[in-house]
N, CA, C and O of each residue as an XYZ file, in Angstrom:
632
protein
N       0.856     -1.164      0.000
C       0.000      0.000      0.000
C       0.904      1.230      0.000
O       1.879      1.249      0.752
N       0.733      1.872     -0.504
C       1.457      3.306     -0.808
C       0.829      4.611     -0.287
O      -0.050      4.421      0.553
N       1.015      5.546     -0.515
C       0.224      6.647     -0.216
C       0.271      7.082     -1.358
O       1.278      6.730     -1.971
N      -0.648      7.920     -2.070
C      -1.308      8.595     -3.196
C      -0.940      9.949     -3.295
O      -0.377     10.397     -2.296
N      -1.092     10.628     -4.130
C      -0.454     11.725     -4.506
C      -1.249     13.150     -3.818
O      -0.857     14.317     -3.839
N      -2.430     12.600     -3.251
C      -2.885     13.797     -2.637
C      -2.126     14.273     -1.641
O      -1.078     13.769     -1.239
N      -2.853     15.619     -1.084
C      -2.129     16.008      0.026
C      -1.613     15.725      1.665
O      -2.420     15.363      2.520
N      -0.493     15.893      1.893
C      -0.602     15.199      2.938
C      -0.593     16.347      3.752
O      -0.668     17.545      3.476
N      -0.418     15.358      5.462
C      -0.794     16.708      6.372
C       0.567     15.480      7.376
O       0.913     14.307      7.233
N       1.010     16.793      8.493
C       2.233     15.999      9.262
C       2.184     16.338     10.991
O       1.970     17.328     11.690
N       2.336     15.683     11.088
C       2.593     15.331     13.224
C       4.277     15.385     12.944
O       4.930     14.455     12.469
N       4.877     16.879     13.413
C       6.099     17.208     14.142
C       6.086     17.047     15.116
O       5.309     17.676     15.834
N       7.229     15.814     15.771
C       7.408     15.780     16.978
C       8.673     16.665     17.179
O       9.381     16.795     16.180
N       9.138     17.414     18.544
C      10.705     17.911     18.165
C      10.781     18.307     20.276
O       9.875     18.180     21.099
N      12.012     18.707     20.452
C      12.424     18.950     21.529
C      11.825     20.329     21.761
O      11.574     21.077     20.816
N      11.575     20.692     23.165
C      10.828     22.429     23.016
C      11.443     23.174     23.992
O      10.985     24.197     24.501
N      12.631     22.568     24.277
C      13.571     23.497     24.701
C      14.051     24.374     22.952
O      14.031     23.963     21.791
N      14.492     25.887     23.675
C      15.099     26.241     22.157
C      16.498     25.749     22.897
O      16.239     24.557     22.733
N      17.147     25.733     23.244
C      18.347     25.173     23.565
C      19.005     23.921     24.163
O      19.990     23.894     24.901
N      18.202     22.784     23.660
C      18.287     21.625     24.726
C      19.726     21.131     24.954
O      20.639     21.494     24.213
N      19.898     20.361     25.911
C      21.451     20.255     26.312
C      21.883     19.346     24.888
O      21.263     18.721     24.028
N      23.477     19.699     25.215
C      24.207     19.251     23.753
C      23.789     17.885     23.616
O      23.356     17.649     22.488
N      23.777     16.559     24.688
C      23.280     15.700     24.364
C      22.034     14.930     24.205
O      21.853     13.715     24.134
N      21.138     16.027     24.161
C      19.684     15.593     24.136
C      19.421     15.133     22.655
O      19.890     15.738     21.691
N      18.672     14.068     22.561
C      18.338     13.738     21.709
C      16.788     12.803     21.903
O      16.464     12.128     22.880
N      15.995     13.037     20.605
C      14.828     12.605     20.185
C      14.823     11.027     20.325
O      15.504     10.415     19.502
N      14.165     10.342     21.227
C      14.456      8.794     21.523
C      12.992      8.327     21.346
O      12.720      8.513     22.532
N      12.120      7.986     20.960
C      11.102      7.238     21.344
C      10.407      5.691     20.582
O      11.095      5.124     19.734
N       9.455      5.290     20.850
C       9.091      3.496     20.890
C       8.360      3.953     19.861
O       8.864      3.606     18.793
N       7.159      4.733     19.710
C       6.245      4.102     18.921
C       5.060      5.604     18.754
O       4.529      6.070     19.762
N       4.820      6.151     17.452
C       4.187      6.806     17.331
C       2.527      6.709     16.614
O       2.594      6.786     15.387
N       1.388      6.588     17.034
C       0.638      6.225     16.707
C      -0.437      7.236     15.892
O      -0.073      8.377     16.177
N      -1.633      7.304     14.977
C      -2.297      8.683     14.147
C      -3.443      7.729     14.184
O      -3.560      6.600     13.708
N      -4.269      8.489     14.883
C      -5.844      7.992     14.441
C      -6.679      8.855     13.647
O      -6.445     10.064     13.651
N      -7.713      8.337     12.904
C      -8.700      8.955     11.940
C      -9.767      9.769     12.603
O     -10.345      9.443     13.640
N      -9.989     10.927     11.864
C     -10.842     12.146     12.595
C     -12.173     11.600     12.264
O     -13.108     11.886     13.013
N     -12.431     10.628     10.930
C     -13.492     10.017     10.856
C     -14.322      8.715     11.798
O     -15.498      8.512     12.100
N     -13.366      8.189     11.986
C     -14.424      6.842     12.866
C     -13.324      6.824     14.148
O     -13.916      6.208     15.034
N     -12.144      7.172     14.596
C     -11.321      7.460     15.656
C     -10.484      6.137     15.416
O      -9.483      6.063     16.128
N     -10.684      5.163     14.620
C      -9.646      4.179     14.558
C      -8.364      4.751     14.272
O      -8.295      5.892     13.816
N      -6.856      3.737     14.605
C      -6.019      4.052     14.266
C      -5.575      3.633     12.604
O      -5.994      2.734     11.875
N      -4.431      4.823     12.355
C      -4.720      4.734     10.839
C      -3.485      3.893     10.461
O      -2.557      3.856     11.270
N      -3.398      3.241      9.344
C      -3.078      2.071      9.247
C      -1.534      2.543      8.757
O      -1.276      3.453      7.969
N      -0.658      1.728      9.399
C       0.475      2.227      9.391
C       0.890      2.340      8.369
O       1.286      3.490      8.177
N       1.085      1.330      7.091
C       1.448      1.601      5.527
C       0.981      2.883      5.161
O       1.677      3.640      4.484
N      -0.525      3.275      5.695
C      -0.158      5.167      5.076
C       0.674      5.921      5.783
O       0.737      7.025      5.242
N       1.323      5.865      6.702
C       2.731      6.580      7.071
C       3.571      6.850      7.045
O       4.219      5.906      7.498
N       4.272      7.690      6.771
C       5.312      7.678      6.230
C       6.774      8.700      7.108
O       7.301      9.712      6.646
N       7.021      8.197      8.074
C       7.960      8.536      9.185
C       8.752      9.292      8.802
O       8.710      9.084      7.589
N       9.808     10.401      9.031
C      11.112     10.942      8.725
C      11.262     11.026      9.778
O      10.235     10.915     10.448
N      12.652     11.276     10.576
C      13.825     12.005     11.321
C      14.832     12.449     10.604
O      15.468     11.804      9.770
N      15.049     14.010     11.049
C      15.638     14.777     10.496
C      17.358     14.512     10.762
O      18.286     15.181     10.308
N      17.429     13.088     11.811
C      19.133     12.470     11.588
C      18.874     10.679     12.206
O      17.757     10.319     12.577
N      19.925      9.854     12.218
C      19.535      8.910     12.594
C      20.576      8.474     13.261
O      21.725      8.768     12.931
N      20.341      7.872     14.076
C      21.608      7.856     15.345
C      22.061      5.804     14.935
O      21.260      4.882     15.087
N      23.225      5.694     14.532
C      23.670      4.404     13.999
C      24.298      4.098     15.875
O      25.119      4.898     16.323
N      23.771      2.841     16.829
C      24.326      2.512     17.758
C      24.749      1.614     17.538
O      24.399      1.128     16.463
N      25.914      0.698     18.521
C      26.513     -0.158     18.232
C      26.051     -0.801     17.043
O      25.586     -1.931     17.196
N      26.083     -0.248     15.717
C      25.894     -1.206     14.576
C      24.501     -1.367     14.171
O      24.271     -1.793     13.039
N      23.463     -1.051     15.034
C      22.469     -0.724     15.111
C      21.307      0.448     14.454
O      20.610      0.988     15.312
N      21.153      0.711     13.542
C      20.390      1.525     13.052
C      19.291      1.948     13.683
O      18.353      1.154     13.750
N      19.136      3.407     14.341
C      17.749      3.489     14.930
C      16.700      4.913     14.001
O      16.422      6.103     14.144
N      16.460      3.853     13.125
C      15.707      5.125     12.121
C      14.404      5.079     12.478
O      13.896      4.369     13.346
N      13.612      6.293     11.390
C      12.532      6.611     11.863
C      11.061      5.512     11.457
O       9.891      5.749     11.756
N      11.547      4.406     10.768
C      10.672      3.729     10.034
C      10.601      2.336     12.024
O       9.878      1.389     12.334
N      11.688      3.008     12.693
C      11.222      2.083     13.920
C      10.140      2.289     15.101
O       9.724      1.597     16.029
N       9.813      3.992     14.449
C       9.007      4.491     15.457
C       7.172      4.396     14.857
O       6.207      4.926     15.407
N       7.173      3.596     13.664
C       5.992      2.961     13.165
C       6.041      1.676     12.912
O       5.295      1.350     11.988
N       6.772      0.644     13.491
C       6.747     -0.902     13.779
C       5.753     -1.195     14.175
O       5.447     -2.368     13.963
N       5.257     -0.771     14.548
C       3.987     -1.460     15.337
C       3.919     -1.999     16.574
O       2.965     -2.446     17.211
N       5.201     -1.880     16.850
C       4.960     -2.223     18.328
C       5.666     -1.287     19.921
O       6.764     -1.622     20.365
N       5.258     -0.726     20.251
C       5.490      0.102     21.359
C       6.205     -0.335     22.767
O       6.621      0.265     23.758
N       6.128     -1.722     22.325
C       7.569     -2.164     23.719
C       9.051     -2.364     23.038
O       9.488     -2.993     22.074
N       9.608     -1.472     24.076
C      11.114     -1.321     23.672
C      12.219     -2.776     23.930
O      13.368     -2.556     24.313
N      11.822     -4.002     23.721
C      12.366     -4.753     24.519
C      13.943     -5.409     23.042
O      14.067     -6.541     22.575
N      14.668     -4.371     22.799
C      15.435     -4.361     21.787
C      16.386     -5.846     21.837
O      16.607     -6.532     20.839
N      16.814     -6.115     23.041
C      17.516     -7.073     23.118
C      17.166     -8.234     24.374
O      16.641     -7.875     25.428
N      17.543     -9.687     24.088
C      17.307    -10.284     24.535
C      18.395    -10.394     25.911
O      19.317     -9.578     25.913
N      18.298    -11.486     27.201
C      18.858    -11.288     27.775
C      21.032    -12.178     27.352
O      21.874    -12.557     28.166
N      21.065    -12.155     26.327
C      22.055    -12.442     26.003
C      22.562    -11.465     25.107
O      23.621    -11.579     24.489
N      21.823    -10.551     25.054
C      22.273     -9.432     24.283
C      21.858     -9.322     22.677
O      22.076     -8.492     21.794
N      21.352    -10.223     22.733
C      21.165    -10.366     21.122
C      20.063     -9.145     20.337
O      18.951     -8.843     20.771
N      20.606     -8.674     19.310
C      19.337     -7.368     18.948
C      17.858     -8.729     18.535
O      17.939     -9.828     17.985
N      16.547     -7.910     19.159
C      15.869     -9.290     18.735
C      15.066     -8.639     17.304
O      14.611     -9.160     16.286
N      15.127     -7.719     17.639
C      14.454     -6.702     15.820
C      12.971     -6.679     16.189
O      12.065     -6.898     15.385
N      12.801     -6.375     17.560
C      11.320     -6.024     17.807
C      11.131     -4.801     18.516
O      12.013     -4.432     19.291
N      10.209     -4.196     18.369
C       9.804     -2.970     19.816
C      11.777     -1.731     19.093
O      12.528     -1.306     19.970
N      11.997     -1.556     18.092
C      12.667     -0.995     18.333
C      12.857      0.728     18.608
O      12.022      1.103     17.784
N      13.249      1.661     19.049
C      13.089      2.602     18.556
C      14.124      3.324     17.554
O      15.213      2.961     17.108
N      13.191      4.738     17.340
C      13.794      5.745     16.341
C      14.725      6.289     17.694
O      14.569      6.124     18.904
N      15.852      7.077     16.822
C      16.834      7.837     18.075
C      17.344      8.794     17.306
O      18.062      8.420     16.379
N      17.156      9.952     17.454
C      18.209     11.425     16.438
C      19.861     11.334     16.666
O      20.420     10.332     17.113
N      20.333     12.194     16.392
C      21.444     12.049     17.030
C      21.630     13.501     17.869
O      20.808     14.364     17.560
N      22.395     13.779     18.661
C      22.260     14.337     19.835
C      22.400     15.613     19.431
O      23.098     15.738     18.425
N      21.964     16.587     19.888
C      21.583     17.977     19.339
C      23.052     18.837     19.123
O      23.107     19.854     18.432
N      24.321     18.205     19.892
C      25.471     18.527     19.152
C      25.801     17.904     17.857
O      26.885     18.267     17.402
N      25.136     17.058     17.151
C      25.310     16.720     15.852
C      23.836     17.445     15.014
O      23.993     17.975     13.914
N      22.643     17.397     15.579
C      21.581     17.946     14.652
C      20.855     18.975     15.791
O      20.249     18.508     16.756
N      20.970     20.222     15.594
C      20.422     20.603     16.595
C      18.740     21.245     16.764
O      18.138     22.039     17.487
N      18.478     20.402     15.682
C      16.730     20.844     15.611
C      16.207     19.420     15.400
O      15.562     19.243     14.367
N      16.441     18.063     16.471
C      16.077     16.890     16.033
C      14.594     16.908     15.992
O      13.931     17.514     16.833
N      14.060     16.214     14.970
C      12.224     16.216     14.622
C      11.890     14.734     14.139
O      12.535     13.957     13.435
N      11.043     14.658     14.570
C      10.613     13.442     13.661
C       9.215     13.521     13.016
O       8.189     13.612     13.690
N       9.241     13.478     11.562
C       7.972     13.874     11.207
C       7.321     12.640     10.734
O       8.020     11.673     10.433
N       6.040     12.598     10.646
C       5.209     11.793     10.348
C       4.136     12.128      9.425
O       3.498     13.125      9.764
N       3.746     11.530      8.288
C       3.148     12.307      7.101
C       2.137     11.125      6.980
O       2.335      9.910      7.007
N       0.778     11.989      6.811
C       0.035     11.144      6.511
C      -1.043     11.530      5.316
O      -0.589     12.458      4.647
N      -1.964     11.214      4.988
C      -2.948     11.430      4.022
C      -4.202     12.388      4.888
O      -5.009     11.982      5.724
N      -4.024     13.720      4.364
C      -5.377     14.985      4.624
C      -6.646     14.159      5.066
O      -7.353     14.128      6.073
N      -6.616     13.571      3.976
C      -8.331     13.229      3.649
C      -8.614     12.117      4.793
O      -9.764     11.690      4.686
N      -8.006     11.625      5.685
C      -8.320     11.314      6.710
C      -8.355     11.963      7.970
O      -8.997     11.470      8.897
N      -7.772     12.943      8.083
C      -8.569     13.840      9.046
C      -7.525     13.052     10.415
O      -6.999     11.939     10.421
N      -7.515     14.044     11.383
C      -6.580     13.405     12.774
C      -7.567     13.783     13.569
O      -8.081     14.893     13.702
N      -7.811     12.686     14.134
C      -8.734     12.851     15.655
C      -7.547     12.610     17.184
O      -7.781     13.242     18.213
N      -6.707     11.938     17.125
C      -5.631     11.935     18.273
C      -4.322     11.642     17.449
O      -4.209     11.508     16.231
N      -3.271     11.572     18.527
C      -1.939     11.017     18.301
C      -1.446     10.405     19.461
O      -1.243     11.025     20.505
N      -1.253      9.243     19.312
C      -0.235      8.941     20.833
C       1.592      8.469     20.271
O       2.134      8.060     19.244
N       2.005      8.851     21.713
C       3.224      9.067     21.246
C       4.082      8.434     22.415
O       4.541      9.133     23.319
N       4.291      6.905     22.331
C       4.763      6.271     23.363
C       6.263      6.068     23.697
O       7.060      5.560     22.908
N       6.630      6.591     25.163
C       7.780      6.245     25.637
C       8.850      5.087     25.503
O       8.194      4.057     25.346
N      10.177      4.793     25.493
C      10.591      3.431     25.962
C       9.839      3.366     27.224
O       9.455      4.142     28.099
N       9.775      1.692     26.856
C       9.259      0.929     28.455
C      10.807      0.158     28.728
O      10.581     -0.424     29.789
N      11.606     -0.022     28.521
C      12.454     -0.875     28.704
C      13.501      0.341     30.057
O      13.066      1.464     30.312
N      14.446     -0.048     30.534
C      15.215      0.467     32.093
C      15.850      1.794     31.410
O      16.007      2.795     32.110
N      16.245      1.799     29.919
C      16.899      2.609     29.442
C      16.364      4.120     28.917
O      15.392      3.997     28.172
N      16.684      5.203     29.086
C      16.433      6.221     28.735
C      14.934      6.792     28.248
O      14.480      7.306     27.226
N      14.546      6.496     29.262
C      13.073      7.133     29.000
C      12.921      8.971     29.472
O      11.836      9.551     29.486
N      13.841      9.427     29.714
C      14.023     10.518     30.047
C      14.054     11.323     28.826
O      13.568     12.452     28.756
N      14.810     10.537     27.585
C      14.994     11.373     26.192
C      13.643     11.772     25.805
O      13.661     12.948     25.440
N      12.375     11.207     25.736
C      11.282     11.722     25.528
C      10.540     12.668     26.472
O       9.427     12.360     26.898
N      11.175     13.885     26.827
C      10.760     15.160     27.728
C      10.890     16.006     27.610
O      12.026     16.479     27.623
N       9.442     16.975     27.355
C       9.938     18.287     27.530
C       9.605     18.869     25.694
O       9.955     19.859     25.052
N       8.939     17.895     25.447
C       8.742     18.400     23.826
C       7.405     18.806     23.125
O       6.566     19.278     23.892
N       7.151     18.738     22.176
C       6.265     19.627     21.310
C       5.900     18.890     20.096
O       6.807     18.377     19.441
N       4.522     18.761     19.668
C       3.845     17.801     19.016
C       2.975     18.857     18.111
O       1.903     19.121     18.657
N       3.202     19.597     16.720
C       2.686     20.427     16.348
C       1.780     19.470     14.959
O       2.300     18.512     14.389
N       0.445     19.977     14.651
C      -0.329     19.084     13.781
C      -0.077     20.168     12.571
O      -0.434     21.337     12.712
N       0.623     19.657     11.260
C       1.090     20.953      9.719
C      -0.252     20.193      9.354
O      -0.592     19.113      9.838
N      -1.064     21.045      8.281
C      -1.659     20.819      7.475
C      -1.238     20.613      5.976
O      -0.055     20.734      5.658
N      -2.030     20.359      5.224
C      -1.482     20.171      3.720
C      -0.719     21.532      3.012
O       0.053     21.519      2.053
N      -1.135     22.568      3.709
C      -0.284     23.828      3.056
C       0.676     24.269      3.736
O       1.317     25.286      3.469
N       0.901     23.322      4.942
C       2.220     23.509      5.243
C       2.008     24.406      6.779
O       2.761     24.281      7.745
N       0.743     25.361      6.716
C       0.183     25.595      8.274
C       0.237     25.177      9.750
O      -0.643     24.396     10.110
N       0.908     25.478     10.425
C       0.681     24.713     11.732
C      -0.694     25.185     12.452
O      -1.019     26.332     12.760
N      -1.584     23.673     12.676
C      -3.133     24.607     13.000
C      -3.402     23.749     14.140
O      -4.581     23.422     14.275
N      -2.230     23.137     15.329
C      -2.291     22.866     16.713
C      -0.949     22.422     17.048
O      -0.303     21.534     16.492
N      -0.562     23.271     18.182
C       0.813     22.745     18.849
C       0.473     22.128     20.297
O      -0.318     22.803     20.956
N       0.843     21.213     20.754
C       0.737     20.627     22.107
C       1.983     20.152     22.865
O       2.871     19.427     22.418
N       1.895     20.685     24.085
C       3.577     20.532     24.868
C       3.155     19.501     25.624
O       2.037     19.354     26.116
N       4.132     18.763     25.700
C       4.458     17.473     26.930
C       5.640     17.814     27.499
O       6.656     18.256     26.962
N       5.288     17.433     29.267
C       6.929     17.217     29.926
C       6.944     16.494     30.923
O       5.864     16.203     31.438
N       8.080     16.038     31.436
C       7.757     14.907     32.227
C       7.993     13.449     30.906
O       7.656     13.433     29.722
N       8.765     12.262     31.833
C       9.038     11.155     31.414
C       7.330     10.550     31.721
O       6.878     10.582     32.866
N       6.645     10.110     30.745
C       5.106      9.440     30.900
C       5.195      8.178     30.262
O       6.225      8.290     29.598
N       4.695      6.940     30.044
C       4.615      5.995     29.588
C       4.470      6.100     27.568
O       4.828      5.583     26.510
N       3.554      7.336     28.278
C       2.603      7.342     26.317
C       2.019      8.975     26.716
O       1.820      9.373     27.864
N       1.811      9.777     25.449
C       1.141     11.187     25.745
C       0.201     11.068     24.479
O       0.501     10.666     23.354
N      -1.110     11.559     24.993
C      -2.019     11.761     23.877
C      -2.524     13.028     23.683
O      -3.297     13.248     22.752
């Protein structure tokens, strides 16, 4: 399934400090877009993720196509260490390498946004990177026509 040539509309996620510390960076599990029409969630193949950098960890790629997996538990590795390629997340790289980290999410107008959730790691590690940020809804002309602040480490923000 693809997305179609109409217009799209985008969920900026980004840090809302204007100056966040040099090593802050954009970390999170799992970003979710529901339909303004029936409130279901919208089906992930119309999504189409960016981050504006991608943080390569031990060998590890954490791009933005991990923060629409489908699955919102961070449980990256097993207890032998092994990457298990589930629950992974997206990660920017730290605002001394990109210092406007975003992650955008593009979807199709004509479905209309009734929520967004935007879930934390659950796993021991760095759930702190998701704090303190800003969730602005662009329209198809490029308009920002709702910004919403979160702060505080939370499980999930809607």
């Amino acid at each position: 399934m693809c997305v179609s040539s109409a217009a799209l509309c985008r969920v900026v996620i980004r840090p809302t400090l204007a100056s966040p510390p040099g090593d802050a960076v954009l970390n999170l599990a799992e970003v979710q877009l529901f339909a303004a029409s029936n409130g279901t969630q919208i089906d992930r193949r119309l999504l189409t993720p960016s981050l504006s950098s991608v943080l390569n960890w031990d060998d590890v790629i954490l791009a933005s196509s991990d923060c629409n997996d489908g699955a919102a538990e961070t449980r990256m590795f097993n207890d032998a260490g092994q990457n298990m390629g589930l629950g992974q997340v997206c990660n920017s790289k730290p605002v001394s390498e990109d210092p406007s980290p975003r992650l955008t999410v593009s979807y199709p107008c004509t479905l209309g946004l009734s929520k967004v959730v935007v879930f934390n790691r659950d796993d021991d590690c760095c759930r702190g990177r998701i704090n303190d940020f800003s969730l602005d809804i662009i329209s198809g002309t490029g308009a920002v026509t709702h910004t919403y602040q979160f702060q505080g480490a939370a499980p999930s923000y809607t």
